[in-house]
SELO-408653 format. One record per residue (C-alpha): residue number from 0; x, y, z. Coordinates in steps of 0.1 Angstrom, whole numbers, plus 5000, padded with zeros to 4 digits. Each point is the difference from the previous one (the first is absolute). Example, Ala and Ser with C-alpha at 12.3 -4.5 7.8 and 13.67 -1.06 7.14 Angstrom:
BEGIN
<0, <5123, 4955, 5078>>
<1, <5014, 5034, 4993>>
END
This chain:
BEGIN
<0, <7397, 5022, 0588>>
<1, <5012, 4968, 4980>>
<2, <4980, 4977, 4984>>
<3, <4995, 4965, 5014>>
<4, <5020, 4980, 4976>>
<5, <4982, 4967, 4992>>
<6, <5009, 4965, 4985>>
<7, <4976, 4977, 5015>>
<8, <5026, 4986, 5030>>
<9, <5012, 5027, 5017>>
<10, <4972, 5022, 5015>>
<11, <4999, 5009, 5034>>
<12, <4972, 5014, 5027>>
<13, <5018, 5032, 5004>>
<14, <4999, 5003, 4960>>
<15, <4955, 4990, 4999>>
<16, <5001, 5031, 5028>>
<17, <5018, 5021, 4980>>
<18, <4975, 4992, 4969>>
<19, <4972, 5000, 5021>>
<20, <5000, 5030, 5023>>
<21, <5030, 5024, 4985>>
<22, <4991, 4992, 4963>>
<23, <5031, 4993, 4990>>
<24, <5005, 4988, 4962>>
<25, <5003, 4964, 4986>>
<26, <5031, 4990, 4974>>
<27, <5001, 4972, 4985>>
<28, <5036, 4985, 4999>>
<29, <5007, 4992, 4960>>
<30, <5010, 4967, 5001>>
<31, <4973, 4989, 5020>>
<32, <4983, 5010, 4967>>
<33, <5013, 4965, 4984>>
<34, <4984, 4974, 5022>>
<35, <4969, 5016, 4997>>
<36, <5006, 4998, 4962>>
<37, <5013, 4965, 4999>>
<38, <4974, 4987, 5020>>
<39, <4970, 5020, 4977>>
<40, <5013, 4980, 4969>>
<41, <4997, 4968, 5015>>
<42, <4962, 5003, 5010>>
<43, <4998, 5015, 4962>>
<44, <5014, 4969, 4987>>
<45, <4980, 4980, 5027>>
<46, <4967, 5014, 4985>>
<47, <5006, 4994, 4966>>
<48, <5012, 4967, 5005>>
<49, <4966, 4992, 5013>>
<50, <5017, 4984, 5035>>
<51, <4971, 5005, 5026>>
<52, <5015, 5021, 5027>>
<53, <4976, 5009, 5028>>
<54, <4987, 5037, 5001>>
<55, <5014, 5001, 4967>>
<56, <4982, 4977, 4974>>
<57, <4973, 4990, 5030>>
<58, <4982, 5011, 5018>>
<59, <5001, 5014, 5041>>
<60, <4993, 4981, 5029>>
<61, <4969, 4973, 5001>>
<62, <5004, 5008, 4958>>
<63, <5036, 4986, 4997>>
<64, <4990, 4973, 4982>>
<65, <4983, 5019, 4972>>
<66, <5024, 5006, 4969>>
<67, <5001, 5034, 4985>>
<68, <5022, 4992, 4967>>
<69, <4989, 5027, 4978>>
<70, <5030, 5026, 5000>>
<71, <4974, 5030, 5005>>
<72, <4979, 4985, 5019>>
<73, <5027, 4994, 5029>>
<74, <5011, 5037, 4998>>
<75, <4968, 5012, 5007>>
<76, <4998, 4969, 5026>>
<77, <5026, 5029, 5015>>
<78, <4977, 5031, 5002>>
<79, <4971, 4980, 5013>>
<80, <5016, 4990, 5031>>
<81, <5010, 5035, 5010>>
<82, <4965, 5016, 4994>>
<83, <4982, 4969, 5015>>
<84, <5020, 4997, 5033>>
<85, <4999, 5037, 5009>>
<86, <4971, 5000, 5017>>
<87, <5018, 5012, 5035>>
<88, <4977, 5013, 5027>>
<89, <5005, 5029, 5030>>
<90, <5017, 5026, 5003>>
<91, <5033, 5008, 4976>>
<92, <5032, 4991, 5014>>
<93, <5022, 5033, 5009>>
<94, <5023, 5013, 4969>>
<95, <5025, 4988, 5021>>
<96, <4990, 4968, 5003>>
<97, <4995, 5001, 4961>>
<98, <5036, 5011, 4994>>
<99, <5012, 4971, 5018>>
<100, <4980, 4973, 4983>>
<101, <5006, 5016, 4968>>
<102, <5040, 4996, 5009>>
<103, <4998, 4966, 5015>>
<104, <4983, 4991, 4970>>
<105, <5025, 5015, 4972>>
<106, <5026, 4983, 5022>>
<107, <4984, 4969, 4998>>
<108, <4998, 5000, 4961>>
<109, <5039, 5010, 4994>>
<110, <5012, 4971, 5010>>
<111, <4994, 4979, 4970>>
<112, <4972, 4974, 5009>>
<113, <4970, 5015, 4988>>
<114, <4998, 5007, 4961>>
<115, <4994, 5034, 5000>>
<116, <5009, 5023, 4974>>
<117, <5023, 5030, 5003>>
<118, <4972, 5028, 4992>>
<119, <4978, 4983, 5028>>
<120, <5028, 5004, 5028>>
<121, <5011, 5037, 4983>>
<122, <4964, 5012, 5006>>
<123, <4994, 4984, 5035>>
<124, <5032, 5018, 5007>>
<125, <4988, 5033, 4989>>
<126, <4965, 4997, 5021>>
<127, <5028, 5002, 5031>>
<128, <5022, 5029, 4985>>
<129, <4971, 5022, 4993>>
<130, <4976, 4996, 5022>>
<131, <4976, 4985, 4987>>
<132, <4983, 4974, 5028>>
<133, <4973, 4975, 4992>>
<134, <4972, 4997, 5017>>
<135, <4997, 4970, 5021>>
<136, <4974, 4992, 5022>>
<137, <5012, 4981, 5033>>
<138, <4976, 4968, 4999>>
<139, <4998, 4976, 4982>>
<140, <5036, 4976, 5005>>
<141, <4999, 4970, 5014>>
<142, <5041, 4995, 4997>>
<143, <4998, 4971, 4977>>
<144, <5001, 5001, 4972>>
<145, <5023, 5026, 5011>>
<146, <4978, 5039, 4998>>
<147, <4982, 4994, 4971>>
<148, <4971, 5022, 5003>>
<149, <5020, 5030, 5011>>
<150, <5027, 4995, 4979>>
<151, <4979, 4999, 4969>>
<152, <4988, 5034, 5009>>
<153, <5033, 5009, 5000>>
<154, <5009, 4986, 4968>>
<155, <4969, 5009, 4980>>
<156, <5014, 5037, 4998>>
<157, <5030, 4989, 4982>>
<158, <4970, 4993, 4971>>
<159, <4984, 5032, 5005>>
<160, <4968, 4984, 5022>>
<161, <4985, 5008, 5032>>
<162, <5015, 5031, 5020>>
<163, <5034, 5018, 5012>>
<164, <5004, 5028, 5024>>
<165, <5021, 5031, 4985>>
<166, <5007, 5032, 5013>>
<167, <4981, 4994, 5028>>
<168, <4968, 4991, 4977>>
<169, <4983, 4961, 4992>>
<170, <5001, 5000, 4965>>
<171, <4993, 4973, 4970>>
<172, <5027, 4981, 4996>>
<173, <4999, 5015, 4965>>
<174, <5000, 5032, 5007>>
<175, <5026, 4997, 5029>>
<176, <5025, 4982, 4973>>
<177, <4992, 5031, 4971>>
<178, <5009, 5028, 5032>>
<179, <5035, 4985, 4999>>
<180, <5005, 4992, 4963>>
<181, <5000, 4961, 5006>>
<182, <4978, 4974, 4982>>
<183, <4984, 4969, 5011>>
<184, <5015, 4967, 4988>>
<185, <4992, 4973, 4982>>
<186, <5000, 4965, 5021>>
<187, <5017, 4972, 4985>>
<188, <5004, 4967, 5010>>
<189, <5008, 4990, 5033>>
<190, <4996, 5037, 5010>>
<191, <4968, 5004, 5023>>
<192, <5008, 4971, 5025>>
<193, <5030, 5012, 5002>>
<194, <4991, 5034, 5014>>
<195, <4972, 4985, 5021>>
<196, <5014, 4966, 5014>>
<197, <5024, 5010, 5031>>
<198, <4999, 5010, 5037>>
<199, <5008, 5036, 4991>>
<200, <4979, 5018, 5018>>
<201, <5001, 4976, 5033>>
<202, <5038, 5010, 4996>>
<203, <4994, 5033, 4999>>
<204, <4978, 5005, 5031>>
<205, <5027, 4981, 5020>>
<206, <5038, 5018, 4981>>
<207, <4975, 5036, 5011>>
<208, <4986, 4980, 5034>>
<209, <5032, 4991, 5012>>
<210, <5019, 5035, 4991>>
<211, <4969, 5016, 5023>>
<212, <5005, 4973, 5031>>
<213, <5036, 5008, 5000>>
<214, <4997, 5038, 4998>>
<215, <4972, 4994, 5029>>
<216, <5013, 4980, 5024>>
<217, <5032, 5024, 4998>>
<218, <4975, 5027, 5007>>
<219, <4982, 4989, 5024>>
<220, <5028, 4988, 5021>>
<221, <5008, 5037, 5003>>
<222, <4971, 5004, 5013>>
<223, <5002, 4970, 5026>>
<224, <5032, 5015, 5012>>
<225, <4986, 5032, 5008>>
<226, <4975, 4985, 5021>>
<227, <5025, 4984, 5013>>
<228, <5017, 5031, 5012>>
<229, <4968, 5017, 5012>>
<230, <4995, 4966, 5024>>
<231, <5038, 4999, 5009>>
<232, <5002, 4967, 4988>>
<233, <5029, 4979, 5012>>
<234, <5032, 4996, 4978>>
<235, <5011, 4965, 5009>>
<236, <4966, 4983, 4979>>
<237, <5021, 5013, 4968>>
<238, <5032, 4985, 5014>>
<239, <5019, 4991, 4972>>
<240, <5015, 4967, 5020>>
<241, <4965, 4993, 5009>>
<242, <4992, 4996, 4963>>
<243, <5030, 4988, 4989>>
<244, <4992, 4973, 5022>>
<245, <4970, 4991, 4982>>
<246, <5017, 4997, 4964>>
<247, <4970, 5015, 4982>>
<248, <5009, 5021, 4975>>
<249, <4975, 5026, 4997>>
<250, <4996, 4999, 5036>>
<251, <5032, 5015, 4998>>
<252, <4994, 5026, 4978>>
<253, <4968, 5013, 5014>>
<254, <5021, 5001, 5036>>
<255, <5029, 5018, 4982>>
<256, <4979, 5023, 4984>>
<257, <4981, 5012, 5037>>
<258, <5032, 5001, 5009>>
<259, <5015, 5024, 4971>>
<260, <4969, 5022, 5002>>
<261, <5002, 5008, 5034>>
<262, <5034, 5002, 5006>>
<263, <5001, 5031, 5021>>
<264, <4973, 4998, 5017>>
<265, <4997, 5011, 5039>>
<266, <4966, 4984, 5003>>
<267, <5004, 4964, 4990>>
<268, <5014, 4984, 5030>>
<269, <4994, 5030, 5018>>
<270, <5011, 4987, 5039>>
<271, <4975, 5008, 5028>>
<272, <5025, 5013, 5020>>
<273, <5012, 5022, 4977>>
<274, <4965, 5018, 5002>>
<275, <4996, 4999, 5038>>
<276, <5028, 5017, 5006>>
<277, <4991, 5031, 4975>>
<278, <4965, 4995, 5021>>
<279, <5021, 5003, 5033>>
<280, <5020, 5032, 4984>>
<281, <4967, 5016, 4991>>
<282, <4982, 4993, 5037>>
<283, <5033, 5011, 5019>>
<284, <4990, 5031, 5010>>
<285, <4968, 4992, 5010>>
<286, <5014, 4974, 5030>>
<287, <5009, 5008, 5036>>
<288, <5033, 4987, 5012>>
<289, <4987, 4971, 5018>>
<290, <4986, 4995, 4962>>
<291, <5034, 5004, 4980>>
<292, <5011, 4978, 5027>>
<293, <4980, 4972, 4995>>
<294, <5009, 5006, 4966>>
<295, <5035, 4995, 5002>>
<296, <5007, 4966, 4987>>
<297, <4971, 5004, 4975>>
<298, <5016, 4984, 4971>>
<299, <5007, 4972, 5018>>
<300, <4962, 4990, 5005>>
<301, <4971, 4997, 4980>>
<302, <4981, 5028, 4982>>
<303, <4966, 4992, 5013>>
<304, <5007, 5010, 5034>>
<305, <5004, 5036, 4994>>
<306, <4957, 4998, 4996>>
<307, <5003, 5008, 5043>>
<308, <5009, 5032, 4992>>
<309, <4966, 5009, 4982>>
<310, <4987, 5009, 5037>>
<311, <5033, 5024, 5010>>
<312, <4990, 5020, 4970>>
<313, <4989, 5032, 5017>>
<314, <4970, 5021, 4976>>
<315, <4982, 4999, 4977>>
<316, <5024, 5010, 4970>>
<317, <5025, 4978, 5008>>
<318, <4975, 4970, 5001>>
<319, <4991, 5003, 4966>>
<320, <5037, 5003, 4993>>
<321, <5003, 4969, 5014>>
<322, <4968, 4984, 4989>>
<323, <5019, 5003, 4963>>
<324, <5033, 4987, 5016>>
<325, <4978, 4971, 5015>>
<326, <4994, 4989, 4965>>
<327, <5038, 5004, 4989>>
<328, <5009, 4980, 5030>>
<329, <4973, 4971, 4990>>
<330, <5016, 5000, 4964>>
<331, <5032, 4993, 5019>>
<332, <4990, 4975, 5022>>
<333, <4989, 4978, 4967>>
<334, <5033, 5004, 4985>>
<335, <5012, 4977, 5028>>
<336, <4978, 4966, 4983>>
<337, <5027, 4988, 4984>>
<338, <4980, 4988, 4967>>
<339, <4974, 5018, 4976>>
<340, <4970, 4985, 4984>>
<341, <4998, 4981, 4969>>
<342, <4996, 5024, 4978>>
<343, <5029, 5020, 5009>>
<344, <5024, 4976, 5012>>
<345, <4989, 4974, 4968>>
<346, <4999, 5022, 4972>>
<347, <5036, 4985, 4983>>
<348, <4990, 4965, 5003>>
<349, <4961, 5008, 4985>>
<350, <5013, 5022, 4974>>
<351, <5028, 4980, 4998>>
<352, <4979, 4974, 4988>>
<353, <4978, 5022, 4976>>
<354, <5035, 5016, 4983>>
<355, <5009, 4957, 4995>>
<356, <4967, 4997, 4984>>
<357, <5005, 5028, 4976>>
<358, <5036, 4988, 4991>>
<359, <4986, 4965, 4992>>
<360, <4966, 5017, 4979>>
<361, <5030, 5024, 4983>>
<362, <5017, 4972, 4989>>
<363, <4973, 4981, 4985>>
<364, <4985, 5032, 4984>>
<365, <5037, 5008, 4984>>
<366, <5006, 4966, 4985>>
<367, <4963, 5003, 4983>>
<368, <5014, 5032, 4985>>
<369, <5025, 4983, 4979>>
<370, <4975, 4970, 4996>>
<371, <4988, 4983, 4968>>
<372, <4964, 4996, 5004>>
<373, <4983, 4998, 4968>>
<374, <4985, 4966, 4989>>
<375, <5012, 4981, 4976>>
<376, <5033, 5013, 4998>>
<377, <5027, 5000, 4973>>
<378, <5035, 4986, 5002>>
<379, <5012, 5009, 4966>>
<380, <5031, 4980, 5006>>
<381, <4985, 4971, 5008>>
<382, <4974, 5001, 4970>>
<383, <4970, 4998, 5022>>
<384, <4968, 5011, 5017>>
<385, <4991, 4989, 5032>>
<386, <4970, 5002, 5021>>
<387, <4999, 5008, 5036>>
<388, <4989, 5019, 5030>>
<389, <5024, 5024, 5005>>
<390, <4973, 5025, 5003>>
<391, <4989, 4987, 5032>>
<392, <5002, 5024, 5025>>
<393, <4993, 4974, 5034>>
<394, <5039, 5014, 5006>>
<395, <4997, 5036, 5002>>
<396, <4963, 4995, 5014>>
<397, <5016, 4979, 5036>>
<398, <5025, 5032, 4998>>
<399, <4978, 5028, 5000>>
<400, <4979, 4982, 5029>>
<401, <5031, 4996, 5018>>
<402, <5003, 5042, 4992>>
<403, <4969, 5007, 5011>>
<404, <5005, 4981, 5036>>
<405, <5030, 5017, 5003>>
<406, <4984, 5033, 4994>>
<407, <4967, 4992, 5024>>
<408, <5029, 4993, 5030>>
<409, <5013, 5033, 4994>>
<410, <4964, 5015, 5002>>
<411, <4993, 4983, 5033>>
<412, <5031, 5010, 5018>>
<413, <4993, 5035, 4987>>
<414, <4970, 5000, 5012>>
<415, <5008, 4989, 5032>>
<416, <5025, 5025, 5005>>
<417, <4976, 5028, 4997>>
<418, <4979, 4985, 5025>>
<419, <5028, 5003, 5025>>
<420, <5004, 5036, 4998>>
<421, <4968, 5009, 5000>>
<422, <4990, 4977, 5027>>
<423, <5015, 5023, 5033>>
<424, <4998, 4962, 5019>>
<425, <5025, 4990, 4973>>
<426, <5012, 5030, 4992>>
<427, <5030, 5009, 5023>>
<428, <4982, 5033, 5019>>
<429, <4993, 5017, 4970>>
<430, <4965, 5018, 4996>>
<431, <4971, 4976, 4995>>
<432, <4996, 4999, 4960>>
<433, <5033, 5021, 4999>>
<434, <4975, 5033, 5001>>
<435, <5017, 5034, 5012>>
<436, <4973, 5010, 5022>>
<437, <4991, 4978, 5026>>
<438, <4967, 5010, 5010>>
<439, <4982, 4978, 4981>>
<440, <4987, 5027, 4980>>
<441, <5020, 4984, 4968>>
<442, <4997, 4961, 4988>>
<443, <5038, 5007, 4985>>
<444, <5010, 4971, 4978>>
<445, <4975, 4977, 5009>>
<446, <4981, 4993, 4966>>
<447, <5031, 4990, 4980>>
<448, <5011, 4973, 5022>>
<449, <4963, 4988, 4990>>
<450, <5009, 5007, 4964>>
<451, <5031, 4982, 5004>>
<452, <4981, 4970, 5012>>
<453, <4974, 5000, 4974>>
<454, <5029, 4999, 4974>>
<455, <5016, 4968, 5021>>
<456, <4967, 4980, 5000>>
<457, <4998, 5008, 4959>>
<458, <5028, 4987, 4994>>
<459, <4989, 4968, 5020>>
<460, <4978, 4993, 4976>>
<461, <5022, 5005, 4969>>
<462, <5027, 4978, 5015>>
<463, <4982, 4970, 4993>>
<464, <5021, 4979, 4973>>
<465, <4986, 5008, 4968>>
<466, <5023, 4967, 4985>>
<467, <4978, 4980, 5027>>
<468, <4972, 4999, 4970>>
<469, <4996, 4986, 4966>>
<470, <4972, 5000, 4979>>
<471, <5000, 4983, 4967>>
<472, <4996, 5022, 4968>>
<473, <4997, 4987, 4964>>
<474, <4982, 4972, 5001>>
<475, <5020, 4985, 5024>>
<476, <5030, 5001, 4980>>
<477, <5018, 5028, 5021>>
<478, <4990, 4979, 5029>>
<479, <5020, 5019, 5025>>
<480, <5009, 5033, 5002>>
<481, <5023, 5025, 5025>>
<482, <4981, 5030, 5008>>
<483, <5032, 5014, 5003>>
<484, <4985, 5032, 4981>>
<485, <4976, 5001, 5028>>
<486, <5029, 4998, 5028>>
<487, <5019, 5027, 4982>>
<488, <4969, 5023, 5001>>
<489, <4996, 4994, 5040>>
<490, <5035, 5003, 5002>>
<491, <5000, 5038, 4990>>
<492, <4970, 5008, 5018>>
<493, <5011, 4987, 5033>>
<494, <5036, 5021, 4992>>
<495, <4977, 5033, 5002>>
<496, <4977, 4989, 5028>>
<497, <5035, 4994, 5018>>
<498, <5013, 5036, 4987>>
<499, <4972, 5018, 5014>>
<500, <5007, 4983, 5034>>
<501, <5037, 5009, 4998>>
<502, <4989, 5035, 4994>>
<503, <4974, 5000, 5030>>
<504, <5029, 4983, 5023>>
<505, <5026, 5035, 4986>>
<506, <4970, 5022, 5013>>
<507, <4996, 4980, 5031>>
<508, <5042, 4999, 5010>>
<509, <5003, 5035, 4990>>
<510, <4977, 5009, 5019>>
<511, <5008, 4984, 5033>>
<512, <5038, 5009, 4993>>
<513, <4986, 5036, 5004>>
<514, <4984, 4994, 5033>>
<515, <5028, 4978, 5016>>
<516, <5023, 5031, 4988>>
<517, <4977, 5028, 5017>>
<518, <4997, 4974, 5031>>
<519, <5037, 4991, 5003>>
<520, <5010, 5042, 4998>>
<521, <4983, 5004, 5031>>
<522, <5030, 4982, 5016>>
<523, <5025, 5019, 4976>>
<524, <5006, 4966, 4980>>
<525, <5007, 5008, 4967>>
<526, <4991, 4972, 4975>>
<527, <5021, 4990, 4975>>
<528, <4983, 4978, 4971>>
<529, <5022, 4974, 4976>>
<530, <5016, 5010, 4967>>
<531, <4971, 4989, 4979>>
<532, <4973, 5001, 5022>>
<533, <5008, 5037, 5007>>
<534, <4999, 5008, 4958>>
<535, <4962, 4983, 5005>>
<536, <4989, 5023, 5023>>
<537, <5010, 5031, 4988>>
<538, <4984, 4992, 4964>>
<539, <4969, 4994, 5021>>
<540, <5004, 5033, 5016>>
<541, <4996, 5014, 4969>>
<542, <4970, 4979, 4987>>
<543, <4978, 4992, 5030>>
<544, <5016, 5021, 5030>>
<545, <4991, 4998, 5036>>
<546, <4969, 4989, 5006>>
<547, <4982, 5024, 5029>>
<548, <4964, 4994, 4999>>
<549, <4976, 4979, 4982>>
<550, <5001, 5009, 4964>>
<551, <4988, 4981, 4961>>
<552, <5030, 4971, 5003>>
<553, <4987, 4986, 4967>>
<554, <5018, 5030, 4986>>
<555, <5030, 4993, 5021>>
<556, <5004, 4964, 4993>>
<557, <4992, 5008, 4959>>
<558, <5029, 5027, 5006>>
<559, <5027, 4972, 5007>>
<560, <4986, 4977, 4970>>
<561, <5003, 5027, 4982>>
<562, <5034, 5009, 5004>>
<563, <5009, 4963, 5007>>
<564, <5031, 4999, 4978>>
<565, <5020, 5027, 5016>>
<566, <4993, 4987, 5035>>
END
């Protein structure tokens, strides 16, 4: 695999995923090696000048105005901050989470703004390269001044405090630094609010939030289009004039891709008279003359009028025969509404709108990338140190709300699809909670619909717009704040509450695309799935199968989590 070249304004959210989840290997590019070195000797010669420069000869927030002058003194001003803000609560963040920050953050410091010193940015770069991931606890960020708190719990390993997790183990930082030969550094000047003041880890949840939505709405439209197939949705809702027409981009795309998935397929748009006619082959030679008579000119007339025949049917055999054709025929006679529901017929203008939202998030999220967002900043050419709020995450903290709407949509169409083949009202003639055995002996896929819709109703909740709030910190000098750390954090859970419903809707449609196959043989029509749809349901074959009678579906829907990627 290559590394992930880096020079602080060209990484990308393919690159933080291929850091984060494939541990791939950081490299420096050399020259960016002179910025950082240009900029180092200027807060050197700012120091011992005795200019007040803030978080550099003062000190931090509410403190700003109290002069540290003594050249010692303001280096160990550096170590201070770092043990003294990581104070993160809950639960660690995921290595891969940790990778990402720790990227975002290197990224961050090579492009020449900060003061840091080569040996600071070598070492942060070997934390990524051999594994070793700081322990960073999720609370505690209020996105401004940037991620502070967990940020200095990153940053504290780099001087051999708090812990690390290596080879699997939490560790000292110490001791995690002495398994791979590397020792702690020395803070200078400048150094700890550089590491510490930034929206790194708000950028990280969204660049790894973002590369999830994308990879799960894809998914789960596969899904969709497989219940599609099992309702015999009609084609002309993903008419690409229709959504032409419209001039919504992603619209577009979600329509194209239905379209390109089931490409193929016998059962979308599947015409009514098409299956009255292989109901009339299979009744033929059951019927009278006078029957085949009245008969004639069948195609010319409506499919629900073959139901008069029901009486004609002469035993007992032959009226269960037709008692299963009887519900064939009523499948038919739907296929002449000319319209589905919502949630079928709406799918590429709701997820339309949710693939727009991503786009937008995903280009917010990549410019913070590339961002300088340290405070003050250095401009080395311009001989000076300004003061700002670049660290300020309200723009990535709107973003990731606008992520997690887009996500909860997704969730609540899902959700509703589900219902509709489970419900046999809704559900186009298939088996009431698509179960096998009719008898009412087996609750088939009941309970995951209710699953589905607990997961729907938690994300309700998480939806609300973390940015919406601001509570003043630091003696009401930080007097508003993002909570964009806080969106990023909702952002990811509501991605897995949404893949857990995408894999309940794959049990659900390939289930009922086993029953509408077993029910649609009977009149020797053979179904033919799309292209991609097709690939979906034979990987389920292998990993859930046919679902005959009631069995433990919490094994069946872990089964498709668990072999999520290859599906």
């Amino acid at each position: 695999m290559k590394s992930v070249i880096l020079n602080g304004n060209q990484l990308d959210i393919q690159s933080v995923v291929q850091i984060a989840f494939n541990e791939a290997k950081v490299e420096i590019q050399p020259k960016t090696y002179q910025n950082i070195e240009k900029s180092r000797k200027y807060i050197e010669k700012q120091v011992k000048e005795k200019k007040i420069v803030y978080g550099v000869t003062t000190g931090f927030g509410a403190n700003a105005s109290k002069v540290i002058d003594n050249y010692e003194t303001a280096k160990e001003l550096q170590r201070n901050l770092l043990i003294s803000h990581a104070c993160g609560v809950g639960k660690p963040f995921e290595k891969e989470i940790v990778r990402a920050i720790m990227l975002i953050r290197l990224n961050t410091l090579l492009a020449g703004f900060s003061g840091v010193k080569k040996e600071t940015v070598s070492l942060l770069s070997e934390l990524i390269n051999q594994n070793i991931h700081p322990v960073i606890p999720s609370q505690g960020s209020v996105g401004a001044s940037g991620d502070l708190c967990p940020l200095a719990h990153m940053a504290i390993v780099l001087i051999g405090e708090g812990y690390a997790e290596v080879d699997g183990n939490i560790v000292s930082s110490k001791e995690a630094l002495k398994k791979r030969k590397l020792k702690p550094i020395t803070l200078e000047h400048k150094e700890g609010i550089a590491l510490l003041n930034g929206t790194s880890v708000m950028a990280a949840l969204g660049a790894l939030g973002i590369y999830q939505a994308k990879e799960l709405l894809y998914k789960s439209l596969k899904a969709s289009c497989m219940m599609f197939e099992a309702l015999g949705a009609r084609k002309q809702a993903f008419d690409e004039r229709l959504h032409k027409a419209r001039k919504h981009e992603h619209q577009e795309k979600i329509a194209t891709w239905v379209r390109d998935f089931t490409k193929g397929s016998n059962l979308m748009g599947v015409e009514s008279n098409e299956l009255a006619e292989k109901i009339l082959q299979k009744i033929q030679n059951h019927l009278t003359i006078h029957q085949k008579e009245e008969l004639k000119n069948y195609l010319e007339i409506t499919p629900h009028q073959l139901s008069v025949l029901y009486p004609y049917l002469p035993d007992e055999n032959q009226k269960t025969s037709w008692q299963r054709l009887n519900v064939i025929l009523k499948f038919a006679e739907k296929k002449i509404t000319p319209q589905d529901s919502y949630s079928v017929r709406c799918t590429p203008q709701v997820l339309g709108a949710s693939l727009q939202a991503i786009s937008h998030t995903e280009g917010i999220i990549s410019n913070e990338l590339n961002a300088a967002v340290d405070n003050p900043l250095i401009f080395v050419d311009d001989d000076v140190v300004i003061s700002g709020g670049n660290f300020h995450g309200q723009p990535l903290a709107l973003a990731l709300d606008y992520l997690k709407l887009a996500v909860a949509e997704m969730g609540n169409l899902l959700e509703r699809q589900i219902n509709k083949l489970t419900d046999e009202a809704t559900n186009d003639c298939l088996p009431a909670f698509l179960a096998a055995d009719t008898s009412g002996l087996h609750s088939g896929l009941m309970i995951p619909q209710y699953v589905a819709a607990g997961l729907v109703s938690e994300n309700k909740v998480l939806v609300h717009p973390a940015s919406a709030d601001s509570i003043p910190t630091c003696a009401n000098q930080e007097d508003h704040v993002s909570m964009g750390t806080i969106a990023g954090r909702q952002a990811l859970e509501m991605i897995e509450n949404v893949r857990k419903i995408t894999a309940i809707l794959m049990l659900t449609a390939h289930q009922a695309l086993h029953l509408r196959k077993l029910q649609l043989e009977q009149i020797d029509y053979k179904i033919k799935l799309g292209k991609e749809t097709k690939d979906l349901h034979k990987k389920l074959d292998k990993v859930v199968g046919f679902i005959h009678q009631d069995r433990f579906l919490h094994d069946d829907i872990q089964a498709v989590l668990k072999n999520w990627q290859e599906l």
